[in-house]
C-alpha positions in Angstrom: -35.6 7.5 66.7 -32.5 8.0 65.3 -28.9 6.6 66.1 -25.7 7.3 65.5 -22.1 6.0 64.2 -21.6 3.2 66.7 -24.9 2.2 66.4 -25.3 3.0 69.9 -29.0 3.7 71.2 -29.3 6.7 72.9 -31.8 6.1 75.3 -30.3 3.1 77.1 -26.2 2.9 78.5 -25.1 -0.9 79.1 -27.0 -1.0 83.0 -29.6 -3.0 83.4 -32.8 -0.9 84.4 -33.7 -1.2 88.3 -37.6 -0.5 87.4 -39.6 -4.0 88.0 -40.1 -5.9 84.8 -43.9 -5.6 84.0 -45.4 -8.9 82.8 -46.8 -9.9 79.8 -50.5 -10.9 78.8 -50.6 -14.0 77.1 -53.9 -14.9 74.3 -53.6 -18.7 72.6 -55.2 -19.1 68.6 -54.8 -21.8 66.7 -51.9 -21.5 64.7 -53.7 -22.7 61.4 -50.6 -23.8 59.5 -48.8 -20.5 59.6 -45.1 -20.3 59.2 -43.3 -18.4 61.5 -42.2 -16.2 58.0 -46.2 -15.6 57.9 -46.8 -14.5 61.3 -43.7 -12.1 61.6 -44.5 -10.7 58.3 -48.3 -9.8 59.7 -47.2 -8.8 63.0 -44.0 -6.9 63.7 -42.1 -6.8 60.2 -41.9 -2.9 59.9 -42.0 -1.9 55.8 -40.7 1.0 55.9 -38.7 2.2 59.0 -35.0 0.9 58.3 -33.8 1.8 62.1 -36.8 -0.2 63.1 -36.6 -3.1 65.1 -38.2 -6.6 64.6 -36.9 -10.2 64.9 -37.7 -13.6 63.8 -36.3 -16.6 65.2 -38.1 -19.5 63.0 -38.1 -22.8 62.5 -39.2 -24.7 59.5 -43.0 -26.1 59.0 -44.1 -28.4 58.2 -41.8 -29.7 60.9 -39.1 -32.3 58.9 -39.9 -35.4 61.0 -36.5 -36.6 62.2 -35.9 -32.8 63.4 -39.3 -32.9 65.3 -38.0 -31.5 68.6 -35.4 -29.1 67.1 -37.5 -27.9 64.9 -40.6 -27.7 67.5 -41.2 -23.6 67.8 -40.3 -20.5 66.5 -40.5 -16.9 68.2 -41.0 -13.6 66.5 -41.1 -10.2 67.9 -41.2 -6.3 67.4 -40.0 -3.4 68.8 -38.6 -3.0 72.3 -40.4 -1.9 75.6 -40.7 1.8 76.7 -40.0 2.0 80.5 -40.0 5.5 81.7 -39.3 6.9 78.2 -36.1 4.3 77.8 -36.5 1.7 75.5 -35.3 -1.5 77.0 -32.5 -2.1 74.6 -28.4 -2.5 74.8 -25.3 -2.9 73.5 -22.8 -3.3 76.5 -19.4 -3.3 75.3 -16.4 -6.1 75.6 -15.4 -6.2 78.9 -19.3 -5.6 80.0 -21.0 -7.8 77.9 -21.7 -11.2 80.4 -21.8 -8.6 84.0 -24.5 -7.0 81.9 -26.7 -10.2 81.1 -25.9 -11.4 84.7 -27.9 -7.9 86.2 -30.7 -8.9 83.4 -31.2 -12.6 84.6 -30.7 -12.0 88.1 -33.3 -8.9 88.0 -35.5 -11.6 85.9 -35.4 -14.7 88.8 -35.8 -12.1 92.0 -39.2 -10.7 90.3 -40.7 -14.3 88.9 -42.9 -14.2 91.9 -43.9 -10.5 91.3 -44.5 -11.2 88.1 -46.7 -14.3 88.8 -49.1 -12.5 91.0 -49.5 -9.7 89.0 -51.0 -11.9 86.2 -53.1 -14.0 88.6 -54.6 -10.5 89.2 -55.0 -9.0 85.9 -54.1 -11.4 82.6 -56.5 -13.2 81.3 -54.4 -16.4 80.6 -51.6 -17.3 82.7 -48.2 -17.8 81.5 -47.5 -21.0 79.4 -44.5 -22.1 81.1 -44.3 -25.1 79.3 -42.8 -22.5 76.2 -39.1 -22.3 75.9 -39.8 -18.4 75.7 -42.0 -16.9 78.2 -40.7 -13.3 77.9 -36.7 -11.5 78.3 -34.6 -10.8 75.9 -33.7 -11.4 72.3 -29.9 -10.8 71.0 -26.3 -11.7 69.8 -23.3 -11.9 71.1 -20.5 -11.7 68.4 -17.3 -13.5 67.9 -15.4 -10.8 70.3 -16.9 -11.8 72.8 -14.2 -14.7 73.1 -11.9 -11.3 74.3 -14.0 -11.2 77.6 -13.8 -14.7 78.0 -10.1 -15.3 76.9 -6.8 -13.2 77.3 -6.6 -13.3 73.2 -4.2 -10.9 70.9 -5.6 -8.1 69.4 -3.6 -7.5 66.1 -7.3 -7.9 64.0 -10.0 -5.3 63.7 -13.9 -5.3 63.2 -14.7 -3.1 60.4 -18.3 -3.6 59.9 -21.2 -1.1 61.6 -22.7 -3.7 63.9 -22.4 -3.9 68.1 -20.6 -7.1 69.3 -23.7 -7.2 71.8 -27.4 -6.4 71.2 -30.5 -7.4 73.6 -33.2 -6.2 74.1 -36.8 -6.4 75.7 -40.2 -6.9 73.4 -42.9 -5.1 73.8 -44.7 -7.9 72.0 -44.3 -11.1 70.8 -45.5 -14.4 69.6 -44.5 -18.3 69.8 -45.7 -20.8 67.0 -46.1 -24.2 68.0 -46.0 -26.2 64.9 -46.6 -29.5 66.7 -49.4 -28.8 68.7 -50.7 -25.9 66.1 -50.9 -22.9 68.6 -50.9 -19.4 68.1 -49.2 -17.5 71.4 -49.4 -13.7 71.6 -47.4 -11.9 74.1 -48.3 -8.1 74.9 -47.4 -6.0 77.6 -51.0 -4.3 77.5 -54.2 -6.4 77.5 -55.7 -3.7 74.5 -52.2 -4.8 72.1 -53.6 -8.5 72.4 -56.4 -7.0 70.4 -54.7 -5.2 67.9 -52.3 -8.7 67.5 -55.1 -10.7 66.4 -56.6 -7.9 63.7 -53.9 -7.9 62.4 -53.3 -11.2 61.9 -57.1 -11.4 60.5 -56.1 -9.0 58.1 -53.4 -10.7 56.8 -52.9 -12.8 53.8 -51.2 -16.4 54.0 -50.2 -17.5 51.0 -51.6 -21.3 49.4 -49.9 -24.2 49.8 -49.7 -24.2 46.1 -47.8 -21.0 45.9 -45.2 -21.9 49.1 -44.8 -25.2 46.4 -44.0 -23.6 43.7 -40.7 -20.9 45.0 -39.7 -24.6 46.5 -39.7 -25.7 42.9 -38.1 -23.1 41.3 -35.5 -22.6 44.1 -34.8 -26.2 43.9 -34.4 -25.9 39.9 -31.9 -22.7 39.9 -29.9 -24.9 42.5 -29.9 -28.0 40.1 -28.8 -26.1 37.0 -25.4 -24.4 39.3 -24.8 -27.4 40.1 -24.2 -26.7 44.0 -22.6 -29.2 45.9 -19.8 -29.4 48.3 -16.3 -30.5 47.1 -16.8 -32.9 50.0 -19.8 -35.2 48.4 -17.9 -37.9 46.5 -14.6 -39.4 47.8 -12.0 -37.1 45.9 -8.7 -38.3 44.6 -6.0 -36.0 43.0 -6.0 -32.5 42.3 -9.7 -31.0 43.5 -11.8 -29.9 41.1 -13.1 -26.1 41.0 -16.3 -25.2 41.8 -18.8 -25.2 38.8 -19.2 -22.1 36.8 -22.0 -20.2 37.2 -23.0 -17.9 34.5 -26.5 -15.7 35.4 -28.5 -14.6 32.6 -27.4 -11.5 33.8 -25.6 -9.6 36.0 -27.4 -9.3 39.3 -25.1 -9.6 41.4 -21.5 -7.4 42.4 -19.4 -9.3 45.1 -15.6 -9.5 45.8 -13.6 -12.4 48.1 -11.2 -9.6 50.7 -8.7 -13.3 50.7 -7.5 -13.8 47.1 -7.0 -17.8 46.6 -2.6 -17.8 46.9 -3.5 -15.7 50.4 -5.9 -18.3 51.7 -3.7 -21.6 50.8 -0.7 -19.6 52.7 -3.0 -19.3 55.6 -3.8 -23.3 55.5 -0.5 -24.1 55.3 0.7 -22.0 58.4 -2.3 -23.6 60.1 -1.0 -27.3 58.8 2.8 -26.4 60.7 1.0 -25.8 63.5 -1.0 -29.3 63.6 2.3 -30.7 62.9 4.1 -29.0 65.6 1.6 -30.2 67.8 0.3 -26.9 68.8 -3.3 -27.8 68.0 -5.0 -30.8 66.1 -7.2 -28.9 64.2 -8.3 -25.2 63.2 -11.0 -23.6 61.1 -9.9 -20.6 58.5 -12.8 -18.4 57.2 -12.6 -15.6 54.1 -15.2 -13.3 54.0 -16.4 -12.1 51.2 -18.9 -8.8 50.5 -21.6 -8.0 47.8 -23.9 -5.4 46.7 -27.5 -5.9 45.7 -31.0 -3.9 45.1 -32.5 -6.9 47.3 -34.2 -6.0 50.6 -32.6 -8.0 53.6 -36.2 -9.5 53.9 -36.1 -10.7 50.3 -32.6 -12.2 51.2 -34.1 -14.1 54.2 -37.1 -15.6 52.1 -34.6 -16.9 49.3 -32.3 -18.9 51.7 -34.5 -20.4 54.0 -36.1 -21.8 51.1 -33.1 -23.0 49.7 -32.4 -24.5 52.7 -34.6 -24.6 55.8 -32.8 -25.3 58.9 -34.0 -25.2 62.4 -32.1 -22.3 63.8 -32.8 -19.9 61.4 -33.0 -16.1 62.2 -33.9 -12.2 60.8 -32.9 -9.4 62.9 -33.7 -6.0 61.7 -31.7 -3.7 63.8 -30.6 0.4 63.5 -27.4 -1.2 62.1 -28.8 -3.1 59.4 -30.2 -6.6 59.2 -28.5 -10.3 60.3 -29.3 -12.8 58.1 -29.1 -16.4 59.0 -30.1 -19.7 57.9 -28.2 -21.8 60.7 -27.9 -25.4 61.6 -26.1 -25.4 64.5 -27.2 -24.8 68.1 -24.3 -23.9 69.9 -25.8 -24.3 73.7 -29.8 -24.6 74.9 -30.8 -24.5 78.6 -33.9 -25.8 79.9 -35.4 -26.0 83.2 -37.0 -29.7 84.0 -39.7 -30.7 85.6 -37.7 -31.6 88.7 -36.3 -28.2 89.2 -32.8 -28.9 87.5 -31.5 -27.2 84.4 -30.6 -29.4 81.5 -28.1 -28.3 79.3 -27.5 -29.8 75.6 -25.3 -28.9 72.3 -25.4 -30.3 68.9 -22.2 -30.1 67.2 -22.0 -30.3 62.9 -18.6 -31.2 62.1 -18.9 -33.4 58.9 -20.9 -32.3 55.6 -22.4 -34.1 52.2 -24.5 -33.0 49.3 -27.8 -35.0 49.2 -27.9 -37.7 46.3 -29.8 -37.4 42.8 -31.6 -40.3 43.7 -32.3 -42.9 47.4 -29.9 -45.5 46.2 -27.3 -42.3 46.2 -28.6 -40.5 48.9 -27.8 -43.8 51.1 -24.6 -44.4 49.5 -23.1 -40.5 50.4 -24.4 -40.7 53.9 -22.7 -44.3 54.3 -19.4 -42.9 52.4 -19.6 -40.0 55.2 -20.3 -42.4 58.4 -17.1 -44.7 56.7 -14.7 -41.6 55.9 -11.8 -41.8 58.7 -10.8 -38.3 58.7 -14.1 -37.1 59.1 -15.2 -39.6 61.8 -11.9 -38.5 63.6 -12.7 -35.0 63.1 -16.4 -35.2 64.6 -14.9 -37.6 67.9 -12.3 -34.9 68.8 -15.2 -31.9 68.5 -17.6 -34.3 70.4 -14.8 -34.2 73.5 -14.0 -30.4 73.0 -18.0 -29.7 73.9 -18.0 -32.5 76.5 -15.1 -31.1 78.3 -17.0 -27.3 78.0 -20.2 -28.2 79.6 -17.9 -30.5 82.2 -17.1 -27.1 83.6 -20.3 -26.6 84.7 -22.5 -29.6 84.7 -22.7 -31.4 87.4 -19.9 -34.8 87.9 -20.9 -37.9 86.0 -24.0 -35.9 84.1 -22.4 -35.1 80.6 -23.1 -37.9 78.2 -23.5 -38.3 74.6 -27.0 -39.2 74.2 -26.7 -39.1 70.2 -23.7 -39.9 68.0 -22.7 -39.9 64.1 -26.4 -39.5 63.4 -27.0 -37.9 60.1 -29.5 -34.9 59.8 -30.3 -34.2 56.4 -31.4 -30.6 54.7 -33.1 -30.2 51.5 -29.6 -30.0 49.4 -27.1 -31.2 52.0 -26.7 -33.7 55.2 -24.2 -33.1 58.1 -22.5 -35.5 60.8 -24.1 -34.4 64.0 -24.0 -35.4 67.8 -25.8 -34.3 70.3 -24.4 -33.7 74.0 -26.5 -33.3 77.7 -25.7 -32.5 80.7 -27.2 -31.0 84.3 -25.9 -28.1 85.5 -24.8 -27.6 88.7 -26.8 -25.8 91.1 -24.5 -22.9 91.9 -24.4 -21.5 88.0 -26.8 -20.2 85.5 -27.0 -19.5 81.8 -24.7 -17.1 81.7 -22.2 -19.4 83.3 -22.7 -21.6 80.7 -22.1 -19.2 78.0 -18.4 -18.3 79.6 -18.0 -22.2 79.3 -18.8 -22.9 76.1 -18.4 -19.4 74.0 -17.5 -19.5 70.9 -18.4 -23.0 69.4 -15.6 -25.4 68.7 -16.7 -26.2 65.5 -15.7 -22.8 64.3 -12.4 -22.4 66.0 -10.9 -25.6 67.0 -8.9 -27.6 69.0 -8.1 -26.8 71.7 -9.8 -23.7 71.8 -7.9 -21.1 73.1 -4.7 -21.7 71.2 -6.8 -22.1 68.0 -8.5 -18.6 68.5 -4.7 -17.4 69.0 -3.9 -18.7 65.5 -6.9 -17.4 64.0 -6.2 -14.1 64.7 -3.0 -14.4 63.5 -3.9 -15.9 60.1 -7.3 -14.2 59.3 -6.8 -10.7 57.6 -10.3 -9.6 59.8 -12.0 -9.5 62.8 -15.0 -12.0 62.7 -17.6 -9.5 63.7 -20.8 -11.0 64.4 -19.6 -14.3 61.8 -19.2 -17.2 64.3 -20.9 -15.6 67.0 -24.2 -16.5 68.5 -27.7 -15.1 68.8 -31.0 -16.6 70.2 -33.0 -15.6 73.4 -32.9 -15.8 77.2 -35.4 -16.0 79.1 -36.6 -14.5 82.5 -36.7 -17.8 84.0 -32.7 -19.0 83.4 -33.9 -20.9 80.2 -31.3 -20.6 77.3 -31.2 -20.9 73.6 -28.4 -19.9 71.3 -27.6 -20.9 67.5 -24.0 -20.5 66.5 -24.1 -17.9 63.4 -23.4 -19.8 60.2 -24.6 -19.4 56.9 -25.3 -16.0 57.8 -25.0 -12.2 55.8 -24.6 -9.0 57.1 -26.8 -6.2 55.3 -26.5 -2.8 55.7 -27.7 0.5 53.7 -24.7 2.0 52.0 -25.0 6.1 52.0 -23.0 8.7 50.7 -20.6 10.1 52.8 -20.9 7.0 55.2 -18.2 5.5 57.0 -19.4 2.1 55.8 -19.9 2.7 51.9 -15.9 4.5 52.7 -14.2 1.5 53.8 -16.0 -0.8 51.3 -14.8 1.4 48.1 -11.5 1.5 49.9 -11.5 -2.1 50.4 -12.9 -3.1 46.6 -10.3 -0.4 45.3 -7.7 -2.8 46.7 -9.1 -5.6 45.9 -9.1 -4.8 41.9 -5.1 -3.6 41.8 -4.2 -6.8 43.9 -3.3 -9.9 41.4 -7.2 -10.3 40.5 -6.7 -12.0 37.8 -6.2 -14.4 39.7 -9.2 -14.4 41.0 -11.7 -17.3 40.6 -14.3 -16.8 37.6 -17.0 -17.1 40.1 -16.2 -13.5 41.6 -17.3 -10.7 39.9 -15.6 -7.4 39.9 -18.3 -5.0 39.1 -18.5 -1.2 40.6 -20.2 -0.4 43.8 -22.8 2.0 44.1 -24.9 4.3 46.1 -27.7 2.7 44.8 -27.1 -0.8 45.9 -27.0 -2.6 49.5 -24.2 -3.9 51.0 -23.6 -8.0 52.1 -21.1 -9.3 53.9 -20.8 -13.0 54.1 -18.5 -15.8 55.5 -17.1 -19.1 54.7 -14.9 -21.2 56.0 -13.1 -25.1 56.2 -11.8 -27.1 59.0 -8.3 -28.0 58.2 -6.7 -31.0 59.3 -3.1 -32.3 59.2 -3.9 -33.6 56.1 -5.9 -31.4 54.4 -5.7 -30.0 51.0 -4.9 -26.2 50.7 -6.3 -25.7 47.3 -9.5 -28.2 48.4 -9.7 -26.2 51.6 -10.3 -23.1 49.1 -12.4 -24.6 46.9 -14.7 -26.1 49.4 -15.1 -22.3 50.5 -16.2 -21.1 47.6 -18.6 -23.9 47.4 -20.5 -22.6 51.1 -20.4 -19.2 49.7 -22.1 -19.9 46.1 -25.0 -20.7 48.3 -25.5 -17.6 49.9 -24.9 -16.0 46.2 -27.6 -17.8 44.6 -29.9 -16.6 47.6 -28.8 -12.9 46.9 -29.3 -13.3 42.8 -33.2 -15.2 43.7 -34.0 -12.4 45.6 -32.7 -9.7 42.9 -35.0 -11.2 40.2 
């Protein structure tokens, strides 16, 4: 099937479908140690079809033990359903975007009970409700969506070839439970249960020796860069540049579109602001785009190895693939046993590197739970998300069941809190994503006014960077990551619109001041032959904060996502 331009999918218009939603038939096998990586990969991860459609929403196993419940499943699934020769997919545009989901869920609760007695009659296993997922829809929701939410300024545009919103309905689909070790397959015809589990048969997991051994080596290309945030020691004076990094050779072709002078300027408008008391603090991002010979599948591999983190996703879509290694959920929604909906979020605002050694390990995390700024920082993002889900939680329900803890990642550890609520009785997930749309973290405080500034200081629209994507599910439940640590890929092709505005955009690039560019950015041509990455990076900045550090500790989040592309070249 083929698509056009604006990535729009000629089959299905932004309505949802009026037919009744067929249900699934469920199968249980035991999960036998699998990583969700391993099952997608047998199942639903298409070769050689670029417009085809697959998705992975994985957590990492084995489990990391103080992450148990985050961490707890991950969903994969393929292509979408054909209902009278539409498939069930969509990208409504702004303006239709949260209408549209509304139709979806409220088509999903009126036919629960349809549902359940067609299975009673004709699957041979019921549905697990006790799964986050049960069946509905998989998609994003990109950074414009704040446009439908907010009367914002539109002085910015998108460039890149991917739809502010996708969702769409599997046809099949799986859901690992790595703490109770069970295998679910999803199908919407009893015979594709079959076909599910042959082809999982036929597939080969790799040892636990090998999975061991790309840990190792991962872990030894990130030792000899030197990664590390500009953050992990107490800094005084002048901030340091990142450290040089010098491949054997050069994989990799990437350009920053915010030269450093351009960026500082940007902090210190964002710094009059704080001091004018229009906002207390903001979050600038620079995006920066690469080519590579990599498959986005490659990509995904290297960087949740490098850093496995409980919200990680792979979307291949028509458009290209989304690449994201996220620890952040921005908002999850869960129905309890009593009936009610409980609502939580898990803000990061606060980051070290991890320490050489236990005795410095304990001594960075303690230097982060002691730092002023940073404890100041985290309280005021704390009462931004506790004054969003106020909106809709019930009165006296919104409390901070987890504060200051630190959650640590194989090369890093952040601040995090965790915030809960109930929500009232007369609004549902989407609701809740009109309350707490787009993440604080990544825009500031307050909100509105920071998202104002942003699009006053950034050179670009944020596209899907900053955005959101996860699942909702039939039943009201909700679960969305906030898009971090995440690339963009997309096949560059002559005479396309894409490959166009990148050599346009390099072009300009090269002529403007880059030799002042940092030594870590490399200028080298773009061609036909290579994929395009788009990545973005960003700092918090504070009344006090540091244009050049701010710039630095940039770079810093975006060597990561570097290395990944250069592991997955070699």
């Amino acid at each position: 099937m083929r698509f056009d331009m604006k990535g729009e999918f000629p089959l299905a218009g932004t309505q949802a479908p009026t037919t009744v939603t067929h249900p699934w038939y469920w199968r249980s096998l035991p999960l036998e140690q699998r990583t969700g990586s391993e099952v997608f990969a047998a199942l639903f991860r298409p070769d050689s079809h670029p417009e085809a459609i697959a998705t992975l929403l994985e957590s990492p196993y084995p489990t990391p033990a103080d992450r148990s419940q985050l961490a707890r499943y991950s969903i994969c699934a393929g292509a979408p359903r054909i209902i009278n020769g539409q498939p069930q997919l969509w990208t409504p545009p702004v303006g239709e975007i949260l209408p549209f989901l509304q139709q979806l869920l409220q088509r999903g609760t009126k036919e629960q009970f349809t549902i359940h007695n067609s299975q009673l009659s004709h699957s041979p296993l019921p549905t697990p409700h006790s799964l986050p997922f049960t069946g509905g829809w998989l998609g994003w929701l990109g950074y414009d969506l704040a446009w439908e939410i907010e009367k914002l300024p539109h002085t910015r545009s998108d460039s890149l070839p991917f739809p502010t919103a996708y969702w769409y309905e599997p046809e099949c689909f799986a859901v690992l439970d790595h703490s109770e070790q069970i295998l679910w397959l999803a199908a919407s015809a009893p015979q594709q249960l079959d076909e599910l589990q042959e082809r999982l048969e036929k597939s080969k997991v790799k040892s636990q020796k090998s999975k061991v051994g790309i840990r190792e080596e991962l872990t030894t290309l990130l030792t000899t860069t030197q990664l590390m945030s500009v953050n992990a020691v107490p800094m005084r004076g002048k901030p340091a540049p990142p450290p040089a990094w010098k491949p054997h050779r050069p994989l990799l072709h990437y350009s920053l579109l915010t030269h450093q002078e351009e960026y500082e300027t940007a902090v210190r408008k964002a710094k009059k602001y704080i001091q004018a008391g229009d906002i207390f603090q903001a979050n600038l991002s620079l995006r920066f785009e690469a080519s590579t010979i990599a498959s986005s599948w490659q990509i995904y591999q290297a960087l949740q190895q490098i850093n496995p983190s409980p919200f990680a996703s792979y979307w291949q879509t028509p458009w290209g693939a989304v690449i994201s290694c996220s620890p952040e959920r921005l908002v999850q929604l869960q129905k309890s046993k009593n009936g009610n909906f409980r609502v939580s979020t898990r803000p990061i605002a606060g980051t070290r590197s991890r320490g050489a050694t236990p005795e410095q390990d304990c001594d960075l995390a303690q230097e982060l739970l002691c730092n002023t700024k940073e404890i100041a920082e985290h309280i005021m993002l704390v009462d931004l998300e506790r004054n969003d889900l106020g909106r809709v939680c019930q009165w006296g329900s919104v409390i901070v069941d987890e504060l200051l803890a630190i959650e640590r990642y194989s090369h890093v550890m952040h601040l995090v809190s965790n915030i809960t609520g109930t929500l009232k009785p007369e609004y549902n997930a989407i609701d809740l994503i009109r309350a707490v749309f787009p993440g604080g973290t990544i825009t500031g405080c307050p909100k509105v006014r920071c998202m104002e500034i942003i699009e006053e200081l950034e050179p670009t629209r944020r596209s899907l960077f900053y955005g959101s994507c996860g699942y909702l599910d039939w039943r009201g439940n909700l679960d969305l990551n906030i898009l971090i640590r995440t690339l963009l890929y997309a096949k560059q092709e002559t005479g396309d619109r894409r490959q166009e505005t990148g050599d346009r955009r390099n072009s300009e690039l090269r002529t403007q001041k880059s030799e002042e560019l940092p030594t870590t950015v490399y200028q080298l041509p773009i061609t036909n032959s290579l994929n395009k990455v788009w990545g973005q990076v960003g700092a918090g900045i504070v009344a006090d904060s540091d244009p050049e550090r701010e710039w630095y500790e940039s770079l810093h989040k975006a060597q990561a996502q570097l290395i990944a592309l250069q592991q997955a070249e070699e």
